[in-house]
LUMKESE-399158 format. One record per residue (C-alpha): residue in three letters; x, y, z negated. Coordinates in nm, 4 decimals, always signed. Each point is the difference from the previous one (the first is absolute). Layout:
// residues N
['ala'; [X; Y; Z]]
...
***
This chain:
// residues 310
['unk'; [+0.3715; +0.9160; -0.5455]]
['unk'; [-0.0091; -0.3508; +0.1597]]
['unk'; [+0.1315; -0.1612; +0.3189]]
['unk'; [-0.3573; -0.2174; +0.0833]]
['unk'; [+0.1178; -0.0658; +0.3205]]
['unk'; [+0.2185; -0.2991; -0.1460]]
['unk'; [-0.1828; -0.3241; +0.1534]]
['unk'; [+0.2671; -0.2655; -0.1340]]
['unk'; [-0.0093; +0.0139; -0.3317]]
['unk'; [-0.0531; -0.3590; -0.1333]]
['unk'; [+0.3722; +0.0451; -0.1950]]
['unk'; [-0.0946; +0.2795; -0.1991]]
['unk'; [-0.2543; -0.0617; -0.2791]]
['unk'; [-0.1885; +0.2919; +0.0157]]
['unk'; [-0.3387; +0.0548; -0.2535]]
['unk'; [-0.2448; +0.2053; +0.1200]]
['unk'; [-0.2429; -0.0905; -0.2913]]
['unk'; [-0.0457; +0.3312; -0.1809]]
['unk'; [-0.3499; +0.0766; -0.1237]]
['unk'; [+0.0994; +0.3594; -0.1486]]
['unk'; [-0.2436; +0.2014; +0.0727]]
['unk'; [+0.0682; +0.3754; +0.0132]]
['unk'; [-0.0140; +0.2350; -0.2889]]
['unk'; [+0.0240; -0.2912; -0.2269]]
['unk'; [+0.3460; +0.0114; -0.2275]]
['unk'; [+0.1187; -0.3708; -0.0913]]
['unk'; [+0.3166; -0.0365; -0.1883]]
['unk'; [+0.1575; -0.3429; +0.1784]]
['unk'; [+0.2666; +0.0129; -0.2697]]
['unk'; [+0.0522; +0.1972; -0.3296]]
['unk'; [+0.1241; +0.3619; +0.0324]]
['unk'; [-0.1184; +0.0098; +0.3904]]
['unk'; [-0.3083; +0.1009; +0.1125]]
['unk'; [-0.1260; +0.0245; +0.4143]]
['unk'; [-0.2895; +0.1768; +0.1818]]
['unk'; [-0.0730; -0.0871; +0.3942]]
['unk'; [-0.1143; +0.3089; +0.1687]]
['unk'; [-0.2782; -0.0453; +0.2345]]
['unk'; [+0.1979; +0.0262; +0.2953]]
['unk'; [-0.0145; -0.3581; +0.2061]]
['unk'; [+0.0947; -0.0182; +0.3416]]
['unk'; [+0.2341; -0.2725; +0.2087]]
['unk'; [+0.2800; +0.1592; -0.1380]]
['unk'; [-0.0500; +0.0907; -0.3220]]
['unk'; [-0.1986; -0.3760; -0.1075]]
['unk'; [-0.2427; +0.1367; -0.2596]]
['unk'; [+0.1236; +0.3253; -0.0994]]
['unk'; [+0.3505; +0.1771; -0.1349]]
['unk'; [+0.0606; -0.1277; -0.3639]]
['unk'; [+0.1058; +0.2469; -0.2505]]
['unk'; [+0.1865; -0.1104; -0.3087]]
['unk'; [+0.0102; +0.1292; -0.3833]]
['unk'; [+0.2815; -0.0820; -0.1980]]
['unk'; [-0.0126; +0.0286; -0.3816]]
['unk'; [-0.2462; +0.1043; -0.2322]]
['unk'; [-0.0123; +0.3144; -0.2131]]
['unk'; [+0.2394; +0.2155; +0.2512]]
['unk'; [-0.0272; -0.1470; +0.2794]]
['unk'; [+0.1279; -0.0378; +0.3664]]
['unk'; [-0.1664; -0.0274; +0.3612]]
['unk'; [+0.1155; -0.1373; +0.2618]]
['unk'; [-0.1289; +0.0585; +0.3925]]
['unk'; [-0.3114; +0.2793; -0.0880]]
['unk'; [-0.1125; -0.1555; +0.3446]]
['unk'; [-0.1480; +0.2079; +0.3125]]
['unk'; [-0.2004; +0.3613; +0.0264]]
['unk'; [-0.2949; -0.1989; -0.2317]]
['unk'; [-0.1937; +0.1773; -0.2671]]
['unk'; [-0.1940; -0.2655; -0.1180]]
['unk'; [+0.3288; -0.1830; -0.0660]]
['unk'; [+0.1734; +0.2745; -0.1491]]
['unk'; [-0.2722; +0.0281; -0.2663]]
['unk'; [+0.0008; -0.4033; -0.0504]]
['unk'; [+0.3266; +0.0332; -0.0834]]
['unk'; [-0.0283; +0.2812; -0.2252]]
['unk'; [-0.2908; -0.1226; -0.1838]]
['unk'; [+0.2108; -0.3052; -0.0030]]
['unk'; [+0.2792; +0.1964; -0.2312]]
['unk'; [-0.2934; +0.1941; -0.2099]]
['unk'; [+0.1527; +0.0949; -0.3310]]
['unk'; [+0.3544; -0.0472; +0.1244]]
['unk'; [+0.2787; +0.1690; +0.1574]]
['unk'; [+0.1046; -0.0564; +0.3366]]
['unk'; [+0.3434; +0.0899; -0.0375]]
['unk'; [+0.1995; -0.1335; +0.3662]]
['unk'; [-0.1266; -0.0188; +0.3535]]
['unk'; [+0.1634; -0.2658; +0.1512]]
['unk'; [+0.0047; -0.0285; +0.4005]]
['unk'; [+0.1246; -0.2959; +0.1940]]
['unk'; [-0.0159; +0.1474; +0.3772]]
['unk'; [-0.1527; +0.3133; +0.1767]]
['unk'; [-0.2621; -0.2030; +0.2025]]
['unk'; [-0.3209; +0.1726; +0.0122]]
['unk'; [-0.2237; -0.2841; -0.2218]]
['unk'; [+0.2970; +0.0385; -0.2710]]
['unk'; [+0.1071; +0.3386; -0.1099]]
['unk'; [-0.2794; +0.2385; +0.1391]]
['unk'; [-0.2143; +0.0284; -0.3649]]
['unk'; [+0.2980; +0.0687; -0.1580]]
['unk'; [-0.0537; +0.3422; -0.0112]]
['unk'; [-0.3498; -0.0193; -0.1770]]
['unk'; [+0.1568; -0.2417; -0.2748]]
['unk'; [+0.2561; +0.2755; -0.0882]]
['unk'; [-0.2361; +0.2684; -0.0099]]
['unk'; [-0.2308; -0.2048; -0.2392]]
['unk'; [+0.2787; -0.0894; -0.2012]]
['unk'; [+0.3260; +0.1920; +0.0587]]
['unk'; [+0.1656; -0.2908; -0.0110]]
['unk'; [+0.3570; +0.0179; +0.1991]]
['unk'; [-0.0020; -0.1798; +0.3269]]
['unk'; [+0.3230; -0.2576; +0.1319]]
['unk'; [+0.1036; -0.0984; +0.3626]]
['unk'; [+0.2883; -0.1038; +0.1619]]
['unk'; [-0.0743; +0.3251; +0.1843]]
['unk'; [-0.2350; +0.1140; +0.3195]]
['unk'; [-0.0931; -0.1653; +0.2830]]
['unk'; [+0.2730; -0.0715; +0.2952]]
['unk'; [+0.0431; -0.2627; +0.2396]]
['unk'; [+0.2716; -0.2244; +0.0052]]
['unk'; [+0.1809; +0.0851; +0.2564]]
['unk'; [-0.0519; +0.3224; +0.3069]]
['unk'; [-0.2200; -0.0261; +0.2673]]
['unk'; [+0.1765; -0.0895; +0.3064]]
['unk'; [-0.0365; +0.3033; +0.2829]]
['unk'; [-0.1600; -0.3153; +0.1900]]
['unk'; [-0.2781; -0.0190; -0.2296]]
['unk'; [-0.3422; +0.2034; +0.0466]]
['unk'; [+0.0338; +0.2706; -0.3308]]
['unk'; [-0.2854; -0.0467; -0.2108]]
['unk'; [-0.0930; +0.0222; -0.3701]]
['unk'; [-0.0644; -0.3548; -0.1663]]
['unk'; [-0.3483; -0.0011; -0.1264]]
['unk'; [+0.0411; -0.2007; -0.3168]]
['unk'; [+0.2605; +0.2003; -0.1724]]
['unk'; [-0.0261; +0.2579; -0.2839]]
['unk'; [+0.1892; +0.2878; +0.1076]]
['unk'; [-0.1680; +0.2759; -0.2914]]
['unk'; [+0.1846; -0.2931; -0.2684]]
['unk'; [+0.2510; +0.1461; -0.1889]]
['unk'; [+0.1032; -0.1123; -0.3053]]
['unk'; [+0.1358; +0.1791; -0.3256]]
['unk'; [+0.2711; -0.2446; -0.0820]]
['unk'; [+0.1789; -0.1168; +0.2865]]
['unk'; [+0.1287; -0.4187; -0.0978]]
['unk'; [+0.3140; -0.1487; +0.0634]]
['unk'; [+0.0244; -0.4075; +0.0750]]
['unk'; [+0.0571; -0.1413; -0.3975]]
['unk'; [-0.1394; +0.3418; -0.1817]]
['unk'; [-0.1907; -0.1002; -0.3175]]
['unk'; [-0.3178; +0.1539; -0.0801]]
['unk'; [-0.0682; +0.0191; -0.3335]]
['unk'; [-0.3680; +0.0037; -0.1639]]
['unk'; [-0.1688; -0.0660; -0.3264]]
['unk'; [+0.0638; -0.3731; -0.0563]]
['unk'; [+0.0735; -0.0989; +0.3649]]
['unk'; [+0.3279; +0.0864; +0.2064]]
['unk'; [+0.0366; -0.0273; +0.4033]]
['unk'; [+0.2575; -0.0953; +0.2182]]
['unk'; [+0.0231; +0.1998; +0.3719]]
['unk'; [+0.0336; -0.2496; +0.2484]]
['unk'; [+0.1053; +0.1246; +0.3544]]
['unk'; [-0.1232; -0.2068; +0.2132]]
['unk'; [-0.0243; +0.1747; +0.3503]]
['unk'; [-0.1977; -0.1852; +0.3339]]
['unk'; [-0.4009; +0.0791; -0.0315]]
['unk'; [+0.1095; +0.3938; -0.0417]]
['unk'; [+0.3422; +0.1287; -0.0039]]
['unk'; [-0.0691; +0.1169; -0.3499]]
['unk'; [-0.1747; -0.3097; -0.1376]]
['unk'; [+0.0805; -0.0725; -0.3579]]
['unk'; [-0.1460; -0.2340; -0.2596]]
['unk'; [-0.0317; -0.0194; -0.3796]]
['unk'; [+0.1717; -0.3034; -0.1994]]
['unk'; [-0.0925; -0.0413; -0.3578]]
['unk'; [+0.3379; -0.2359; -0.0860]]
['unk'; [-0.1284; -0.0659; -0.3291]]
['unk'; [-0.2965; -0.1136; +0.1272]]
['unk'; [+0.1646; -0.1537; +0.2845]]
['unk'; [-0.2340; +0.1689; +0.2287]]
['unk'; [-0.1032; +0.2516; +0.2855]]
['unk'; [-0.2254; +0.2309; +0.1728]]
['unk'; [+0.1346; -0.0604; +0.3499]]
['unk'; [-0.1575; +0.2502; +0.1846]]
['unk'; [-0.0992; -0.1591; +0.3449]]
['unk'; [+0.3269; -0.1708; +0.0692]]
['unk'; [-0.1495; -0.3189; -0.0858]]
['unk'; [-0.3848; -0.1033; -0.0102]]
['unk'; [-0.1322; -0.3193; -0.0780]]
['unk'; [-0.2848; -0.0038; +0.2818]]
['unk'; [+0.2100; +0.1169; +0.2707]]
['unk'; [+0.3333; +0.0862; +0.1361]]
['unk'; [+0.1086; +0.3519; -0.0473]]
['unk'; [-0.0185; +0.2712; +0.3582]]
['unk'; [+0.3293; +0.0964; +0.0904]]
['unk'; [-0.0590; +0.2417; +0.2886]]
['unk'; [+0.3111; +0.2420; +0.1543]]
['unk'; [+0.0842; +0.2360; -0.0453]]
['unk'; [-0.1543; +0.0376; -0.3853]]
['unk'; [+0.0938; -0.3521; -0.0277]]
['unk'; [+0.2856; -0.2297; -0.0121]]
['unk'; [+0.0709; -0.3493; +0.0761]]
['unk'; [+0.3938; +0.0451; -0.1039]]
['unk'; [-0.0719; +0.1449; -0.3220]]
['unk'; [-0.3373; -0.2122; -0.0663]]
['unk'; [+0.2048; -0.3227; +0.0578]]
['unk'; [+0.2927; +0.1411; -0.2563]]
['unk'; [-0.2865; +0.1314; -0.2116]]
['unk'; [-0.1500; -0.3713; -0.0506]]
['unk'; [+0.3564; -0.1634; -0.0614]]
['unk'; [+0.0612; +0.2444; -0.2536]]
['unk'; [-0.3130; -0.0802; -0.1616]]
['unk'; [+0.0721; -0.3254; +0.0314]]
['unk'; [+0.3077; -0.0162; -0.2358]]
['unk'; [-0.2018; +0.2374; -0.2793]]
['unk'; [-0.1607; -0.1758; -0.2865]]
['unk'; [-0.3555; +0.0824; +0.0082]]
['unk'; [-0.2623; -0.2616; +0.0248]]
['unk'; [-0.3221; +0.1839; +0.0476]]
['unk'; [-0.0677; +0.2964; +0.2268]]
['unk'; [-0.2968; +0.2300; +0.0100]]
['unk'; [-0.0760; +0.1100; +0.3761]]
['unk'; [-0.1571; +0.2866; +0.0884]]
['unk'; [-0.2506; -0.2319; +0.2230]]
['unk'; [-0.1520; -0.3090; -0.1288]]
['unk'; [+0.0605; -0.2584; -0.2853]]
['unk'; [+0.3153; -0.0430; -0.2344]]
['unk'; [+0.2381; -0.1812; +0.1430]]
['unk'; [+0.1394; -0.2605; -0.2326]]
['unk'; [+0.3457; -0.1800; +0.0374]]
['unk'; [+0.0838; +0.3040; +0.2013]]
['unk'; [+0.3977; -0.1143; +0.1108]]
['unk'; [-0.0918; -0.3265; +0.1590]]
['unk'; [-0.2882; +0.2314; +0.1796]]
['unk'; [+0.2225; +0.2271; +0.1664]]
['unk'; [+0.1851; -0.2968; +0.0976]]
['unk'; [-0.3001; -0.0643; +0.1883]]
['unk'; [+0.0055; +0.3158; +0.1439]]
['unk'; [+0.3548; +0.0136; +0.0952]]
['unk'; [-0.0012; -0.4149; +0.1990]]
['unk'; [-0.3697; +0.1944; +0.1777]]
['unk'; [+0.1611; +0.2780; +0.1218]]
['unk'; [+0.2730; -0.2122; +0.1170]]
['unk'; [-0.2171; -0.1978; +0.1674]]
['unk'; [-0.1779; +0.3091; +0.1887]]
['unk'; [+0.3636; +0.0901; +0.1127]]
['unk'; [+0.0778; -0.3591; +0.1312]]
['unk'; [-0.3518; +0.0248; +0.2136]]
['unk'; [+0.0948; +0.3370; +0.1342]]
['unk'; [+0.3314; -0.1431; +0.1219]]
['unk'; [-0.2004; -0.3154; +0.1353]]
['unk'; [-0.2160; +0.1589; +0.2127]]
['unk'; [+0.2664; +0.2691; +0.1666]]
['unk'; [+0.2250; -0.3080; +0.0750]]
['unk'; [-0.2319; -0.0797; +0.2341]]
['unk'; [+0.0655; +0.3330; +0.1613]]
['unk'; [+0.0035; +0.3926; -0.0783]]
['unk'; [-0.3367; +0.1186; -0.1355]]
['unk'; [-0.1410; +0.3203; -0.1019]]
['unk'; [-0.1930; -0.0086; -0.3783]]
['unk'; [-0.3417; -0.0605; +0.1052]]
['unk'; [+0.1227; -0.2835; +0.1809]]
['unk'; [+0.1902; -0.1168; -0.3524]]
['unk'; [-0.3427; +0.0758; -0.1593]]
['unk'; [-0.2039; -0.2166; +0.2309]]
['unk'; [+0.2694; -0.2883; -0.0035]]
['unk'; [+0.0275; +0.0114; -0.4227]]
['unk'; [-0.3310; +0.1578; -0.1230]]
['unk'; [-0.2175; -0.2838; +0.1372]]
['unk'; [-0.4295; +0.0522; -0.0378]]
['unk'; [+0.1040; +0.3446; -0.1398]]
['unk'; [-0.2682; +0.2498; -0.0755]]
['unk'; [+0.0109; +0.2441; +0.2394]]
['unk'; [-0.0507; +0.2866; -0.2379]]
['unk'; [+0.3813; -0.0958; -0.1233]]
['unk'; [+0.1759; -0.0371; +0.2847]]
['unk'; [+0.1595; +0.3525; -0.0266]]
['unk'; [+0.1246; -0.1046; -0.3643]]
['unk'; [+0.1350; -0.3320; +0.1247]]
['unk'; [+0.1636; +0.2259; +0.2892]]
['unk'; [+0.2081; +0.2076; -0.2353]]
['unk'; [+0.0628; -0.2802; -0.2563]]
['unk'; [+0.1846; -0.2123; +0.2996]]
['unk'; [+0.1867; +0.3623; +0.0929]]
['unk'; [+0.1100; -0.0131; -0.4090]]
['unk'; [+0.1797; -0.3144; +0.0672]]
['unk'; [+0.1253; +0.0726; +0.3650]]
['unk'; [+0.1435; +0.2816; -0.1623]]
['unk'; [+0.2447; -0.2304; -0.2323]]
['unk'; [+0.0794; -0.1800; +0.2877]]
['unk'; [+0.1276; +0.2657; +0.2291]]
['unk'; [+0.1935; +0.1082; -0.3186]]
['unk'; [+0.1704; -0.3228; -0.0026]]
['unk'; [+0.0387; -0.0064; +0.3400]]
['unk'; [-0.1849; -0.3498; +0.0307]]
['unk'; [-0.2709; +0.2034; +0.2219]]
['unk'; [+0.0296; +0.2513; +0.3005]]
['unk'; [-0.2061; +0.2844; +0.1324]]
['unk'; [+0.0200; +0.3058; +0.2260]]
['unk'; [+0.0412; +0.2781; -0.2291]]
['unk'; [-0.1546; +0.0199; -0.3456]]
['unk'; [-0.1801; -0.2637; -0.1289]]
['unk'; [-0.3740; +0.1445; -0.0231]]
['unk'; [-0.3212; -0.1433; +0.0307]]
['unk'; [-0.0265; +0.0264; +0.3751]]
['unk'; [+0.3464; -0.1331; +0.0937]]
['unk'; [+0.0900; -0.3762; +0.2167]]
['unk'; [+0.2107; -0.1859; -0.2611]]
['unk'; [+0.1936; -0.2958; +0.1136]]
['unk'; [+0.2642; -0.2269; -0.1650]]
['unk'; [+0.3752; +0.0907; -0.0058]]
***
């Protein structure tokens, strides 16, 4: 799920050429196959993008939301083979949802980090309310552990923890390969939503070094094209969101401001439709910075708090 809120984005190269059309399996590189479900919408570019990994026995990764029509693309997809792992990146609700019709067409055992939870408590401050996007029926057979191998018929993954987008995000890495499914903690259209409390701009920001230092050159996102040279991409990432945090510090030392007053200041010409997004991806970083005592507020640090600097 993207951040399209992001209106300075000239240092990141980001491709949003990607004909696939949905229902239509293409196999970008040997042993990995993709089908975009017909899901588009501002946040999800032109659909979730599930992945098949190996041929013969094979694995899927991301069965994608409550879809029929996808779950059957995929399975005729697999005809005359065995779906042996369910793979699941994150409990967001155009990721996991089908995974229960892909098991009961195939029986094949399904792997998570585990089931939805934010990343941190809501604050007694904050109004109590059930975030829309998430999964909370996921539950997976095999609970994964960051650097757990999964082992399949030709093909063997690598857990990667890598915490921010969802508490329980993990991706894929194929070292042999020197590749990986990344979930939707990195797209190459867009910048990923971080939104508190599911969300993380601590852990998203640790998330990206760590990736940073891994070996993989290629990732497979679960929006959007491949992302080639993948490390010197989430460099890109990392000096943008950087950047966002020096503009948020810009604008309150001019004075104490509450978000939508960040959100005017940073998100210039911003559809209007987004503004709630952009809200909650400036409280993501206003968050770090009250951890690290570089920014003040009364109370909590929530979405309709006055933030100023320390």
């Amino acid at each position: 799920m993207a951040d399209t809120t992001t209106p300075d984005t000239d240092d990141i190269p980001f491709n949003r050429d990607f004909p696939l059309a949905p229902g239509i399996v293409d196999e970008p590189v040997p042993g990995v196959r993709r089908i975009v479900c017909a899901n588009p919408s501002p946040f999800t570019f032109t659909g979730t993008v599930s992945y098949i990994v190996g041929r013969g026995k094979v694995a899927i990764i991301d069965p994608g939301p409550d879809n029929e029509a996808h779950a059957q693309a995929l399975l005729a997809a697999v005809q005359g083979e065995e779906v042996t792992h369910i793979l699941v990146t994150h409990t967001h609700r155009d990721h996991s949802p089908n995974t229960p019709r892909i098991k009961a067409a195939t029986g094949a055992t399904v792997y998570a980090e585990g089931p939805h939870r934010a990343s941190r408590p809501r604050y007694e401050s904050e109004k109590i309310t059930t975030e829309s996007g998430a999964d909370r029926d996921f539950v997976p057979d095999v609970r994964l552990a960051d650097g757990e191998l999964i082992h399949g018929d030709g093909w063997t993954l690598e857990t990667v923890y890598t915490p921010g987008h969802t508490a329980n995000h993990i991706a894929f890495a194929w070292p042999e390969r020197k590749l990986m499914f990344i979930g939707d903690h990195v797209m190459g259209w867009s910048t990923s939503i971080v939104a508190p409390p599911d969300g993380s701009m601590v852990d998203y920001m640790a998330s990206l070094d760590r990736l940073a230092a891994r070996e993989e050159d290629v990732y497979f996102s679960g929006h959007g094209p491949t992302i080639p040279d993948a490390r010197r991409f989430v460099r890109f990432l990392i000096r943008h969101r950087k950047a966002r945090e020096a503009s948020i510090l810009h604008r309150l030392a001019k004075g104490e401001a509450d978000i939508q007053t960040l959100v005017r200041a940073i998100y210039i010409g911003i559809d209007p439709r987004l503004t709630g997004a952009a809200g909650y991806s400036v409280l993501a970083h206003l968050e770090d910075l009250v951890a690290r005592n570089v920014v003040a507020t009364s109370g909590d640090p929530v979405i309709g708090g006055v933030y100023r600097l320390v």
